[in-house]
VOMAR-547045 format. One line per field, with one value per residue (C-alpha): residue in three letters; x, y, z. Coordinates in steps of 0.2 Angstrom, whole numbers, plus 2048, in hexadecimal, padded with zeros to 3 digits. Example, Ala and Ser with C-alpha at 12.3 -4.5 7.8 and 13.67 -1.06 7.14 Angstrom:
2
aa = [ALA / SER];
c1 = [83E / 844];
c2 = [7EA / 7FB];
c3 = [827 / 824];
END
This chain:
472
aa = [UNK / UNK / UNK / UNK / UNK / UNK / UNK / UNK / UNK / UNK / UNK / UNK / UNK / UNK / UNK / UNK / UNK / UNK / UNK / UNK / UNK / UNK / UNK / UNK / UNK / UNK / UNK / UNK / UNK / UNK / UNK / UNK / UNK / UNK / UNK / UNK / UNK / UNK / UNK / UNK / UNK / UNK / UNK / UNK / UNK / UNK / UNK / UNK / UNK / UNK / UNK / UNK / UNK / UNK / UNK / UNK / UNK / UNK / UNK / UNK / UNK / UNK / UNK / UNK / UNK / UNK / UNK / UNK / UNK / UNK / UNK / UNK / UNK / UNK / UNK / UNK / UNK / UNK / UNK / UNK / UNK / UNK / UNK / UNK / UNK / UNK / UNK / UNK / UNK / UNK / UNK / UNK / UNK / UNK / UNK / UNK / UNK / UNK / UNK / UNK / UNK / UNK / UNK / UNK / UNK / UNK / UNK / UNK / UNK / UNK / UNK / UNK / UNK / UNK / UNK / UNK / UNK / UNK / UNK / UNK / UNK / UNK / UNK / UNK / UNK / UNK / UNK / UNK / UNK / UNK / UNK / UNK / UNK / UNK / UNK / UNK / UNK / UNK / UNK / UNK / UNK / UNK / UNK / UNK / UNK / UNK / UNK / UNK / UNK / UNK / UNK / UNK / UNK / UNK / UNK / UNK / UNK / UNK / UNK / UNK / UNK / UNK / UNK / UNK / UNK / UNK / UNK / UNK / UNK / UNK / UNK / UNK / UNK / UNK / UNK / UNK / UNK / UNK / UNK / UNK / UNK / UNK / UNK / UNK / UNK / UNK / UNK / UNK / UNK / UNK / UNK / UNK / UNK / UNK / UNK / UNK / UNK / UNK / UNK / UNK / UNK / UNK / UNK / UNK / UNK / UNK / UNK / UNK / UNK / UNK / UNK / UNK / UNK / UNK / UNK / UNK / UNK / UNK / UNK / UNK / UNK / UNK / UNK / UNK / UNK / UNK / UNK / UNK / UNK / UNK / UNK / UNK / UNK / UNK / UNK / UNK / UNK / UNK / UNK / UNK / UNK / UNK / UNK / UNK / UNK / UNK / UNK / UNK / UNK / UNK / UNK / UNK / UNK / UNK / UNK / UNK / UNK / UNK / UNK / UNK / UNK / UNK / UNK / UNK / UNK / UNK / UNK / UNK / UNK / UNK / UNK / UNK / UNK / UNK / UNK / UNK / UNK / UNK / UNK / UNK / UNK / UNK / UNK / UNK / UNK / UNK / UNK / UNK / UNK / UNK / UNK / UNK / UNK / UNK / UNK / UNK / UNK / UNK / UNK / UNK / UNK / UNK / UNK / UNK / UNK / UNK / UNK / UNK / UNK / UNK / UNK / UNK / UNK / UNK / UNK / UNK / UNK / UNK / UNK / UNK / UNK / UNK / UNK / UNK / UNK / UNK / UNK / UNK / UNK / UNK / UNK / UNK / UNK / UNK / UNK / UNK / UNK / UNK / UNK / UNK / UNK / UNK / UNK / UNK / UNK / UNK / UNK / UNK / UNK / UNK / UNK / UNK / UNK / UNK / UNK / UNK / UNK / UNK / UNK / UNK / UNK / UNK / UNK / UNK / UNK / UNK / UNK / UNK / UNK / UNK / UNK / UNK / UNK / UNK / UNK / UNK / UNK / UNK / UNK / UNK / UNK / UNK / UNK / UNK / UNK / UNK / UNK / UNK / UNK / UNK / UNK / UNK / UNK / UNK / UNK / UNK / UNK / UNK / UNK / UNK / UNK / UNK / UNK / UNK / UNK / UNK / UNK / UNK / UNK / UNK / UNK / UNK / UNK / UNK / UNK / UNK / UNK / UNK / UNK / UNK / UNK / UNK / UNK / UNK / UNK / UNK / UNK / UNK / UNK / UNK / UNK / UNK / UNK / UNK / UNK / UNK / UNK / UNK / UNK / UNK / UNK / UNK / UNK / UNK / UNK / UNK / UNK / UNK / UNK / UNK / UNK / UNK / UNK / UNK / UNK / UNK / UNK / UNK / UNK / UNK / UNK / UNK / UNK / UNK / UNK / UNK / UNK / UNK / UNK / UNK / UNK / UNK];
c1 = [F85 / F7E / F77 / F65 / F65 / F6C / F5F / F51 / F5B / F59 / F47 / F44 / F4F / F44 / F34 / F37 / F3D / F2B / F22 / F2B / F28 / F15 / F15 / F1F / F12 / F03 / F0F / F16 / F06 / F00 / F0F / F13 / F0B / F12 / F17 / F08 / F07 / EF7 / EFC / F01 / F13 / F23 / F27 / F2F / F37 / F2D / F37 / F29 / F19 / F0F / F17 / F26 / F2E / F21 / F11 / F08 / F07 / F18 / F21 / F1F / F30 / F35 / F29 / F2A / F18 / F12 / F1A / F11 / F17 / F0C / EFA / EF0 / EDF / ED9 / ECA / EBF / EB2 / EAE / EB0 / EB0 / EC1 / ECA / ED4 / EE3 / EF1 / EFD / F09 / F13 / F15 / F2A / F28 / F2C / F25 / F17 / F04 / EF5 / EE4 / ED9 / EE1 / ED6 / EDA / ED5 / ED9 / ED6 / ED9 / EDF / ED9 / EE8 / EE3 / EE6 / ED2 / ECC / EC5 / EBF / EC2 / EC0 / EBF / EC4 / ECD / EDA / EE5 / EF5 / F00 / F13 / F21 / F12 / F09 / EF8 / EEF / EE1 / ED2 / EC4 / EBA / EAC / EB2 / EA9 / EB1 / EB5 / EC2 / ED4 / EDE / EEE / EF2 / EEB / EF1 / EEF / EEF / EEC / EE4 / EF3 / EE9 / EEC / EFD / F00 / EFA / F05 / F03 / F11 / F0C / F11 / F0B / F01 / F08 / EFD / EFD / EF5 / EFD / EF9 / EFB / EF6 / EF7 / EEF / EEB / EDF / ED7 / EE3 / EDE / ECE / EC3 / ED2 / ECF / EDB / ED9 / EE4 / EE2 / EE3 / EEB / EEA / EFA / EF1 / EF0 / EE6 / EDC / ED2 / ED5 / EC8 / EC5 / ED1 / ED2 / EDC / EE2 / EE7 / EF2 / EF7 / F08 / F10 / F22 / F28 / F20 / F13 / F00 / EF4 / EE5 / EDF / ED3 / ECC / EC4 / EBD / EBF / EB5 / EBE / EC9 / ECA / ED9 / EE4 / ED7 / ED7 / ECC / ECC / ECC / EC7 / EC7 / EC2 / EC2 / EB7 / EC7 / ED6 / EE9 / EF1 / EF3 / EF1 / EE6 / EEA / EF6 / EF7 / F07 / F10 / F1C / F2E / F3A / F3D / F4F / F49 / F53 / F4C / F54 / F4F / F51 / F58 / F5C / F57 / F49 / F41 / F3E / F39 / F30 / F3A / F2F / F33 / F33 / F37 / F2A / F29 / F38 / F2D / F20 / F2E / F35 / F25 / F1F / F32 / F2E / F1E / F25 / F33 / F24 / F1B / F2A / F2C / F37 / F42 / F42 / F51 / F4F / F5F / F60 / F69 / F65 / F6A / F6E / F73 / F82 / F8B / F8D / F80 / F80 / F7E / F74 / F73 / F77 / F6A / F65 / F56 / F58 / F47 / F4B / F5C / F57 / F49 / F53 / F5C / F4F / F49 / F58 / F5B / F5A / F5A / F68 / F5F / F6D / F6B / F6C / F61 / F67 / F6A / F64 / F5B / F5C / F5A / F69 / F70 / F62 / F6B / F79 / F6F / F66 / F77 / F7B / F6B / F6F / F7E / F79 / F6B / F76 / F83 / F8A / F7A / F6D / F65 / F63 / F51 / F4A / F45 / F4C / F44 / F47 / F3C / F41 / F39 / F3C / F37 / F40 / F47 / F5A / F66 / F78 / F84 / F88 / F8C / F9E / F9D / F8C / F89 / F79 / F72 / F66 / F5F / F70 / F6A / F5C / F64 / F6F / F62 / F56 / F65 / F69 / F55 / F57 / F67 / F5B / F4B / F56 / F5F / F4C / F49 / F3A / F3E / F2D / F2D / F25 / F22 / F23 / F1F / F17 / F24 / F25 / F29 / F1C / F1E / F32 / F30 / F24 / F29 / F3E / F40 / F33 / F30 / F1E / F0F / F0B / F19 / F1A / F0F / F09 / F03 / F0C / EFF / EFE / EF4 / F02 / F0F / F06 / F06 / F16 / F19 / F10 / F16 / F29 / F26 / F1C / F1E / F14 / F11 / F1A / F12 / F0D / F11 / F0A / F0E / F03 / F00 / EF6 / EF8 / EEE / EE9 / EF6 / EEE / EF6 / EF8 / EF9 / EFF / EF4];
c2 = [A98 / A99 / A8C / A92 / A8F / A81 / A7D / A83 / A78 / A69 / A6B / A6E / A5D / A54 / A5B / A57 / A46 / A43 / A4C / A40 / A2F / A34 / A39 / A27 / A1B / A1D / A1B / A0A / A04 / A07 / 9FF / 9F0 / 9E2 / 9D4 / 9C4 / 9B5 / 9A4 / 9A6 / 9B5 / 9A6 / 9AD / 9A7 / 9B6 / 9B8 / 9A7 / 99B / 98F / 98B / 996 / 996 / 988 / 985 / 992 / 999 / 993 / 983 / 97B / 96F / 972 / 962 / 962 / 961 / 950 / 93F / 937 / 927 / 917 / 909 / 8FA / 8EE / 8ED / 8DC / 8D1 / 8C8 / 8BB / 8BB / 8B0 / 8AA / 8B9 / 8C5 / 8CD / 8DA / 8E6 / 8EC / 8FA / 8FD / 90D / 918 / 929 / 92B / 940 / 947 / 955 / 957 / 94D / 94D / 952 / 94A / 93F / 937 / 925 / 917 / 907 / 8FA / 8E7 / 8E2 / 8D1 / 8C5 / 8CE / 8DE / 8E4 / 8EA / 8E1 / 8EC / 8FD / 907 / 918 / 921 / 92E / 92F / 93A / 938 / 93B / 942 / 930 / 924 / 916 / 914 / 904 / 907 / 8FA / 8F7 / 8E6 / 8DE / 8E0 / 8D4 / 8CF / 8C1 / 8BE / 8B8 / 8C7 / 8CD / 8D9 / 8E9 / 8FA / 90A / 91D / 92E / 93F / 949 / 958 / 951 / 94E / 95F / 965 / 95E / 968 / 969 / 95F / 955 / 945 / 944 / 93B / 92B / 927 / 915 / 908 / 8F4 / 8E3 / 8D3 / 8CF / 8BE / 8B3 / 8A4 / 897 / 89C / 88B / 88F / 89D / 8AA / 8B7 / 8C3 / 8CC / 8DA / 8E6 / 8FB / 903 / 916 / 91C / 92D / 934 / 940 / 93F / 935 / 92D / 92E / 929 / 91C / 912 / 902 / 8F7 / 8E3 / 8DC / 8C8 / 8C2 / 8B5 / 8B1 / 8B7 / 8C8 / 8C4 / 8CB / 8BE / 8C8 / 8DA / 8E1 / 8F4 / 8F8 / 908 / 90D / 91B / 91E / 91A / 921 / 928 / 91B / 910 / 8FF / 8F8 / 8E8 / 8E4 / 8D6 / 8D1 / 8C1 / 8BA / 8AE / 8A1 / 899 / 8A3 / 891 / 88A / 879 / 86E / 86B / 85A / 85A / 855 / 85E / 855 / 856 / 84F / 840 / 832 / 821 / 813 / 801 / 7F2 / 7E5 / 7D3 / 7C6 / 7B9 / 7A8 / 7AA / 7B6 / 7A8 / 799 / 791 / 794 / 79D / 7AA / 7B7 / 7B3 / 7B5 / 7BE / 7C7 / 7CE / 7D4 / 7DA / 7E4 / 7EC / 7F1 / 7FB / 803 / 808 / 810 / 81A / 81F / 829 / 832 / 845 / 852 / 856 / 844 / 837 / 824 / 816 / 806 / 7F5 / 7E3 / 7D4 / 7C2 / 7B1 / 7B0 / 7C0 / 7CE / 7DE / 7E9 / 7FC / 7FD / 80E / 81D / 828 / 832 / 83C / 836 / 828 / 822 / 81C / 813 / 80C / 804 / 7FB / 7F5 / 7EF / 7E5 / 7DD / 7CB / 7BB / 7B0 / 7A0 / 793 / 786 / 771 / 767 / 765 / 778 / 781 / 78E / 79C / 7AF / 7BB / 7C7 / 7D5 / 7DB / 7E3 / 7E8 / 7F2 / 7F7 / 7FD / 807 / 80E / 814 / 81C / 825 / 82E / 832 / 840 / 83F / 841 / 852 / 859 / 861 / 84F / 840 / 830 / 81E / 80D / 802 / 7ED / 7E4 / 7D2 / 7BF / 7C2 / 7B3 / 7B8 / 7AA / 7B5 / 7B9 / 7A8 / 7A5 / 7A4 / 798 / 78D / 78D / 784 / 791 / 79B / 7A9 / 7B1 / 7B7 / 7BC / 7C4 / 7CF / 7D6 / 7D9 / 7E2 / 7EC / 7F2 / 7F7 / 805 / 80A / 80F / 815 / 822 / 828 / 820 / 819 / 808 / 800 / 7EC / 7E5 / 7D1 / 7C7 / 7B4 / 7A6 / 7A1 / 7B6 / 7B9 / 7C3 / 7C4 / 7C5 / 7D3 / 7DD / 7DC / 7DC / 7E6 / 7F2 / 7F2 / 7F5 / 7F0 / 7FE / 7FE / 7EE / 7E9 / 7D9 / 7E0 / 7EB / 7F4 / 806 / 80B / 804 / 80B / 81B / 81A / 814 / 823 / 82E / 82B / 82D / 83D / 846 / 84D / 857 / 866 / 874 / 880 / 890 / 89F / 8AF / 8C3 / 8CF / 8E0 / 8EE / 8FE / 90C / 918 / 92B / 93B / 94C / 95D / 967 / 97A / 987];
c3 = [3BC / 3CE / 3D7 / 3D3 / 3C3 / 3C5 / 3CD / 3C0 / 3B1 / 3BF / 3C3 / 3AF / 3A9 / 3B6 / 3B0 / 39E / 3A0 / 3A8 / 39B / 390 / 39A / 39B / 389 / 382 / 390 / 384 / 375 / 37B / 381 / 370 / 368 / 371 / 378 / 388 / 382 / 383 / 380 / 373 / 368 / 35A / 35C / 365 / 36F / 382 / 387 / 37D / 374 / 367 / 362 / 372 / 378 / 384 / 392 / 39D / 393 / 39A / 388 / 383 / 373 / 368 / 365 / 377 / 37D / 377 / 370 / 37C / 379 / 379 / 382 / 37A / 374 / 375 / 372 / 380 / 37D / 38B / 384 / 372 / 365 / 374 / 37A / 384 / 37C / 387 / 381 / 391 / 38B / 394 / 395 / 394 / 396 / 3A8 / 3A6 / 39A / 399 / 390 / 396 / 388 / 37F / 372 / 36D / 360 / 363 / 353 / 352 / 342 / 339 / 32F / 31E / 325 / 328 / 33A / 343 / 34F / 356 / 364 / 369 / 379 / 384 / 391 / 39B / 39C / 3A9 / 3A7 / 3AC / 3AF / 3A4 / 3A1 / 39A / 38E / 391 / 387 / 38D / 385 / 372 / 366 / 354 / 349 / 342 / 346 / 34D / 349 / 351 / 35B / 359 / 35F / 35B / 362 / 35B / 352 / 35A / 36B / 367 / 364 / 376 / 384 / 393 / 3A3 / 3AC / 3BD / 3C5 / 3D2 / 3E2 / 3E6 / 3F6 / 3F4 / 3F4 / 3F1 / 3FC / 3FD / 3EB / 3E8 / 3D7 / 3D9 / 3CC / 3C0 / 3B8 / 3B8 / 3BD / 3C0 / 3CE / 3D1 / 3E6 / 3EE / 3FA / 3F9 / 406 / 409 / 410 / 412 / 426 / 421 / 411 / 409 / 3F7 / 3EB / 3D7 / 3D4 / 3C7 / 3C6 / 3B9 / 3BB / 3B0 / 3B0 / 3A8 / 3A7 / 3AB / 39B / 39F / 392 / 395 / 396 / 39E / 3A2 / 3AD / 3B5 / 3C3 / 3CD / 3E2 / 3E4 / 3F6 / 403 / 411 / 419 / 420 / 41B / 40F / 401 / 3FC / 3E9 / 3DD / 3CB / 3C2 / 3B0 / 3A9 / 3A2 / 3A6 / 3A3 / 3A3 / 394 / 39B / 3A2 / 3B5 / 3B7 / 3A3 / 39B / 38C / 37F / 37E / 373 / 375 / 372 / 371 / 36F / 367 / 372 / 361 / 367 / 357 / 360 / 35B / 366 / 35B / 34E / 357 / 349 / 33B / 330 / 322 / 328 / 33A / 346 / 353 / 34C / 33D / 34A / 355 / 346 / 340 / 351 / 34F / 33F / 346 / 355 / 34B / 33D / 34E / 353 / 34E / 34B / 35A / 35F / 35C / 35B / 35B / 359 / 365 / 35E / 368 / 363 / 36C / 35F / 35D / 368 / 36D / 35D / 35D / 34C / 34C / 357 / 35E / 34D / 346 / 337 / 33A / 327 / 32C / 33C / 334 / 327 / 334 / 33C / 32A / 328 / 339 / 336 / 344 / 349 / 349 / 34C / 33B / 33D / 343 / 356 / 357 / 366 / 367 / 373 / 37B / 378 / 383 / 389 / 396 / 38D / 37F / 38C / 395 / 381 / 37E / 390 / 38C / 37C / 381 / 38E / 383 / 379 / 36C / 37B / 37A / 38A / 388 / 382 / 38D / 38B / 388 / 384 / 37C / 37A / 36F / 375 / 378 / 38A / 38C / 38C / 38E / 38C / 397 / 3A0 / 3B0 / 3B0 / 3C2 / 3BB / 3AA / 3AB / 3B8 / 3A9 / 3B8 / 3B6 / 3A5 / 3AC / 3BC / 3AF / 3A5 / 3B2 / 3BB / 3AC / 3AB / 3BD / 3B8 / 3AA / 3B6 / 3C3 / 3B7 / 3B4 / 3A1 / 39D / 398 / 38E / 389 / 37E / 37D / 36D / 369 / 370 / 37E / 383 / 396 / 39A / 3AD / 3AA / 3A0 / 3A8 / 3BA / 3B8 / 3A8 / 3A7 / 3BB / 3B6 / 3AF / 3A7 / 39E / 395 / 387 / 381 / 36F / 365 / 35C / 354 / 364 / 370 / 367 / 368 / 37B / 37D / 373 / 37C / 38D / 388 / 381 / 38C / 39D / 3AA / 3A3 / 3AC / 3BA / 3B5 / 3BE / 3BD / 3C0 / 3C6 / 3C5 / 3CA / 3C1 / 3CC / 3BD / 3C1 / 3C1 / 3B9 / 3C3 / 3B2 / 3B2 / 3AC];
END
């Protein structure tokens, strides 16, 4: 074969395959169709029908519905509240345009309460609070919960998050005790641009990261490199005290009970001021509550300082003890009768209340029930010298105050050293007591188991509301 028909079958295999190209274009375009993301098919790289690869709309397989951090009632005034849900988008890559939300509060009984209706949009790695104000039901609230369209659901977009450039300063809570106001100060980093359309969120915690009030607000702009100063108030208090009020703790008491002979100077049955010195006791354990511990010490001029009963919260036990203390009174007609020993009865109820049994998170007190006129120890060097008595139990009442008890006296009986008692042992005149009424014993009470209420701190923060850049 020569080269030009060589040629000829060249030029012919060209032309035919052309023929047949053109002739097969009309064919396939007939026949096939591109791959989309809205032909209700999975074709091309999509990992779902229309949904995943190169189309904008997110497989629902592939993101994770918003998690709700907590949801919560916050009353503003009378049957009127703020509902606050703060969640959090935990996708990366994927938000919601419109995403359609109700938020109901559920009553004890399981009714709603209220509901609310609203919309959002929901940036991919961000949170969000939810905030409706001004809501008004009645009714005791359970609990608030919140759901989103399952239509909505079904149409997360790629999405990414917008890069704020604000950001905050000067953070300031006042009147948190009062009228709480809450200031800070918006700072546009921006050289060039200004920021405009924010929406900010205030949130108020307390130190264990619980919510105790919500706000919102709107800046319509700030200019580039500019700041805008920012404020919001609520109509209550966040502290849950009263400023300079006290809060009770548990309490261990010990009852310093005097049966010396003193305590029944006129012989009667029962002996007086014993009886009263007893009952004034009982009362004192019948006040105490659970958490608290009482114990007993009784003193006598003829036998040595008893330890009745350890520190116990078993009041039943304690009060049988007191119940059954009975004087010393020396018998015969020449006896004499005197004081016992205070001061180590105190030294012994000292001693208890900061043992083993002491419970750390409780206070501590004392409380002596006496005629106060102790007449024991002697003095070794003067027997006759009866300050040294004193001397010792007033000595001993210093070691209590300076350990920081509360030591409380009260006086019994005719010949009572008021001025002894009030100024050595107690150290203060609000702290010993002349009557031993319910009342007294309910103050006495009161001031050993309360202390200042602890300061209360808050966290703040402002949530500035993301924006989406969503993929078409």
């Amino acid at each position: 074969m020569d080269w030009s028909q060589k040629r000829k079958i060249i030029y012919a295999s060209g032309l035919a395959a052309i023929i047949i190209l053109l002739a097969a274009y009309p064919v396939y375009k007939l026949t096939s169709k591109p791959a989309t993301c809205f032909d209700k098919k999975q074709n091309g790289t999509e990992t779902g029908v229309d949904c995943g690869g190169i189309c904008a709309l997110m497989c629902t397989k592939d993101v994770k519905p918003p998690r709700i951090v907590w949801a919560k009632v916050f009353p503003i005034n009378g049957s009127v509240y703020d509902l606050g849900v703060y969640m959090e988008n935990v996708n990366t890559n994927a938000g919601l345009k419109n995403a359609h939300y109700t938020i109901r509060v559920m009553g004890t009984d399981g009714s709603v309460l209220a509901e609310k209706k609203g919309t959002t949009e929901i940036a991919p790695a961000s949170r969000v609070l939810l905030f409706e104000t001004g809501v008004a039901f009645t009714g005791d609230p359970r609990s608030v919960d919140v759901s989103f369209e399952s239509k909505d659901l079904a149409n997360w977009i790629k999405a990414t998050t917008e890069s704020s450039p604000v950001v905050t300063k000067n953070q300031s809570l006042k009147n948190a005790d009062t009228k709480p106001r809450f200031d800070a100060t918006l700072v546009n980093t921006d050289r060039v641009n200004d920021v405009t359309g924010l929406t900010l969120s205030a949130i108020i915690y307390d130190t264990s990261r619980y919510p105790v009030a919500i706000s919102k607000t709107y800046v319509e702009r700030i200019a580039k490199e500019g700041e805008q100063g920012i404020f919001f108030t609520w109509p209550s208090k966040f502290t849950k005290y009263a400023k300079g009020a006290t809060c009770p703790v548990p309490v261990d008491a010990m009852i310093v009970l005097d049966n010396s002979g003193a305590m029944d100077i006129d012989r009667k049955n029962p002996a007086e001021p014993l009886e009263a010195a007893k009952n004034a006791a009982m009362t004192f354990i019948s006040l105490l509550n659970p958490g608290d511990k009482a114990g007993l010490v009784s003193f006598s001029a003829t036998s040595s300082v008893a330890l009745e009963n350890e520190l116990s919260s078993d009041f039943k036990i304690v009060g049988d003890k007191i119940f059954a203390i009975a004087t010393t009174t020396p018998m015969g007609k020449n006896a004499v009768i005197t004081g016992g020993n205070l001061g180590e009865a105190l030294r012994s109820a000292l001693a208890e209340v900061r043992g083993e049994r002491h419970a750390t998170s409780s206070k501590q007190a004392i409380i002596a029930l006496t005629e106060g006129n102790p007449a024991l120890p002697t003095d070794s060097t003067d027997p006759k010298n009866k300050q040294y008595a004193l001397d010792y139990a007033a000595s001993a009442a210093r070691d209590i105050r300076n350990a920081g008890i509360k030591l409380f006296t009260l006086g019994f009986g005719k010949n009572a050293n008021e001025s002894f008692l009030r100024d050595q042992i107690a150290g203060d005149k609000v702290h010993y007591f002349s009557t031993s009424t319910q009342d007294v014993l309910r103050t006495i009470y009161k001031e050993a188991s309360e202390i200042p209420c602890p300061s209360e701190n808050f966290i703040t923060e402002i949530v500035v509301t993301p924006r989406a850049i969503f993929a078409e």
